[in-house]
N, C-alpha and C positions, 0 to 999 in steps of 0.2 A: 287449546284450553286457555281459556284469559285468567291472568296473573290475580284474580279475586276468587278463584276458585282451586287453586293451589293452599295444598296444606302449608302450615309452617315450613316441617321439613323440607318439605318439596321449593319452596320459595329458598329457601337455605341454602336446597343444592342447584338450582338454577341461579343464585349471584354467586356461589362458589364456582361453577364451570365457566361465567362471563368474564370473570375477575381472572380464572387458570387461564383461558384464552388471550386475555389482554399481556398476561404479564408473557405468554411463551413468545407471542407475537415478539415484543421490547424485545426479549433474546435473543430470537431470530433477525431482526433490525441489525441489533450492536454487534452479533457475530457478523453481520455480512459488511460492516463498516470497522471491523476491529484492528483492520491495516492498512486504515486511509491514517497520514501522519498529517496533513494540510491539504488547505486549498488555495489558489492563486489566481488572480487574473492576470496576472504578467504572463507572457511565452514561455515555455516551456525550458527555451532555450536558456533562460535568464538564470537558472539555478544554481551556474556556476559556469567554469572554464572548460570548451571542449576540449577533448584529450584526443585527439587523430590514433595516439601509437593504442590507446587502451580502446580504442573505436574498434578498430583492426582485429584485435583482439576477441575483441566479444563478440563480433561477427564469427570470427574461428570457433566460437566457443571456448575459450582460451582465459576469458575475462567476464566473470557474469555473478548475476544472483543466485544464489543457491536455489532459495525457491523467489520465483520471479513474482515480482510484486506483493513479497511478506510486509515490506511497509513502502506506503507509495504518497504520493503526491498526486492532485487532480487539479490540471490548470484549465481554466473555466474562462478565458477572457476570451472577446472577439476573435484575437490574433493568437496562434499558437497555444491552438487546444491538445491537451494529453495528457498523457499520462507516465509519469517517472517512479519506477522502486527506486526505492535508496537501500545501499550495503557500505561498508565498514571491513576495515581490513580483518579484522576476526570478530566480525558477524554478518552474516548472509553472503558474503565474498568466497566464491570459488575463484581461485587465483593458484593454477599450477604451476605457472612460471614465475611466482613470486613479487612481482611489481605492483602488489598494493602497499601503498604507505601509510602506518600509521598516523591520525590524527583527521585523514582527509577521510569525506562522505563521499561516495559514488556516486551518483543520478544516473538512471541505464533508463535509455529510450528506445523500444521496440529491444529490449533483450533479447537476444540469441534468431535474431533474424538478419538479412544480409545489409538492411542499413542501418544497425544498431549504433546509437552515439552513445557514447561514454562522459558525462560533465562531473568533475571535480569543485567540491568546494572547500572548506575550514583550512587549517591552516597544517603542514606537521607538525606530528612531536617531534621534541628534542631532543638528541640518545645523550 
């Protein structure tokens, strides 16, 4: 039926359902981008210091995100494409043996798979 033969009403609720469509759409967008933190064209690697003992670790399962990739990084350059969650000594950090430090940021690459890297950055706090 062409939009000249629609009542009032009816025109009313056809930009009322285009407009409900547009805005669920946006929500559905921002919820599926709600734990991207940045983007980079540097490598991946670049985010910070590898940590070998905390690598080890999170390989074991030992050293990880709680939930993997609640807030992440997406490195987008030529060289050293990926993806990093970041966690925090109390938040998003499962650490049962205790060796996370307050003040430092994690970067987990491939978490809880068997070549999981660990990069460290910021700096400690001071007790």
């Amino acid at each position: 039926m062409p939009l000249k033969q629609l009542t009032p009403l009816s025109k009313i609720l056809c930009v009322s359902a285009v407009c409900a469509g547009f805005f669920m759409a946006s929500v559905l967008m921002a919820d599926a981008r709600a734990g991207q933190y940045a983007t980079s064209k540097s490598p991946y690697w670049r985010v910070g210091d590898i940590n070998k003992d905390l690598s080890n670790l999170c390989q074991k399962r030992l050293f990880n995100q709680v939930r993997k990739l609640n807030l992440h990084i997406g490195y987008l350059g030529n060289v050293g494409k990926g993806v990093t969650g970041v966690a925090k000594k109390y938040w998003n950090l499962k650490d049962p043996t205790n060796v996370g430090v307050p003040g430092l940021t994690y970067h987990f690459y491939n978490d809880g798979h068997s070549n999981c890297k660990v990069y460290s950055a910021g700096k400690p706090e001071k007790r």
